[in-house]
N, C-alpha and C positions, 0 to 999 in steps of 0.2 A: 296643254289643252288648246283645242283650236275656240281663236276667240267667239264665234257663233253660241260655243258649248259654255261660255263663262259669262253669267248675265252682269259679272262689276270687271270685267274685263276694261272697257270706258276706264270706270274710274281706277283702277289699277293703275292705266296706263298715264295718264292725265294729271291726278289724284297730287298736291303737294307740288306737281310741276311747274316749271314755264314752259312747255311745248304745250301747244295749241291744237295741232295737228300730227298724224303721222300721215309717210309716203312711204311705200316700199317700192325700189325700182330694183331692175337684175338684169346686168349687162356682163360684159368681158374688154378687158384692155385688148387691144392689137399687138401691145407689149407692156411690161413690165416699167412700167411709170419710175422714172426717178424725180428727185426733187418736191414740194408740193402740188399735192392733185387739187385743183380747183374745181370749185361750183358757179358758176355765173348764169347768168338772165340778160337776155338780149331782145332789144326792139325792132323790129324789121326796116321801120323808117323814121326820117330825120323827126325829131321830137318840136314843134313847135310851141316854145315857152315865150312868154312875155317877159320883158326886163324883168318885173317884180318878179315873176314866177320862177325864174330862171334863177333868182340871186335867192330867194327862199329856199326853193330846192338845195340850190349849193350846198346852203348855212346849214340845213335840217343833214343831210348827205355826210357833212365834215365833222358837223354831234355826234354822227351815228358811228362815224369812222375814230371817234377816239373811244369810244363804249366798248365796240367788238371785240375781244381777244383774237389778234394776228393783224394781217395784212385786210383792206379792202380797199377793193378799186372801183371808180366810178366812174364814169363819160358822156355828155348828153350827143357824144358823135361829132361831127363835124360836118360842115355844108357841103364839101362832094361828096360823102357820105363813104369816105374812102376807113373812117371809124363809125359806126352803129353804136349806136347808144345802150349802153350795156351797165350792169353791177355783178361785181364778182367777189367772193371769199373762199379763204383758204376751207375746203368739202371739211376738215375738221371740226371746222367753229359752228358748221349744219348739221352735220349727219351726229344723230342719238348713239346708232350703232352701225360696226359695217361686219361683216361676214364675208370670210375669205374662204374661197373652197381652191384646192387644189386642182390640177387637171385628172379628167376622170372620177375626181370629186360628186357625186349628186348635190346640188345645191338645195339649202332649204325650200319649201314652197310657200310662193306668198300669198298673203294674208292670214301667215299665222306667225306666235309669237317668236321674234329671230332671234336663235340663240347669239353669245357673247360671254366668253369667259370674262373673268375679271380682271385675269392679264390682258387682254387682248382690250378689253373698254380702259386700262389703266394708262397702256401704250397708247391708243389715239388720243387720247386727252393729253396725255406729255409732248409729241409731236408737233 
């Protein structure tokens, strides 16, 4: 059912969770990814921290990076800005679910609930 049509839809979704939020985005690889697909966040300019701020950050950053399940990377950049201050994790340890369509596939439509067999959510969590 489309969620507009399911007044605990919310809670369904939410409901016993730790997700906070959903996003449904829908693109296409240019090819066929090997190795880990990453999710990362990037800041367009050099990040002006203060010593204290800077060494807080770190501390809070290197918590965060023994917590997460996989790899995460972090960078406040560099002064010729030749690295951009970014955070990155392996799109598994993000994404709730992912939906693969074939080519010539119709993809689901967003904003409604995306299907995910049980194999397919059992494989990206072993990954």
């Amino acid at each position: 059912p489309h969620p507009s049509d399911d007044p605990f839809y919310n809670e369904k979704v939410f409901s016993k969770k730790r997700r906070r939020f959903e996003i449904q985005i829908q693109g296409r690889f240019k090819y066929v990814p090997s190795g880990t697909v990453w999710c990362g966040f990037e800041v367009t300019e050099e990040m002006k921290l203060g010593l204290v701020s800077k060494g807080l950050c770190n501390l809070l950053l290197r918590l965060v990076s023994k917590t997460v399940p996989g790899d995460m990377h972090f960078s406040f950049g560099d002064t010729k800005n030749e690295e951009l201050p970014h955070i990155s994790f392996p799109a598994w340890t993000l994404f709730d679910k992912v939906v693969v369509t074939k080519p010539g596939e119709e993809p689901p439509p967003l904003g409604e609930v995306l299907p995910e067999s049980a194999k397919a959510s059992s494989a990206r969590k072993r990954s």
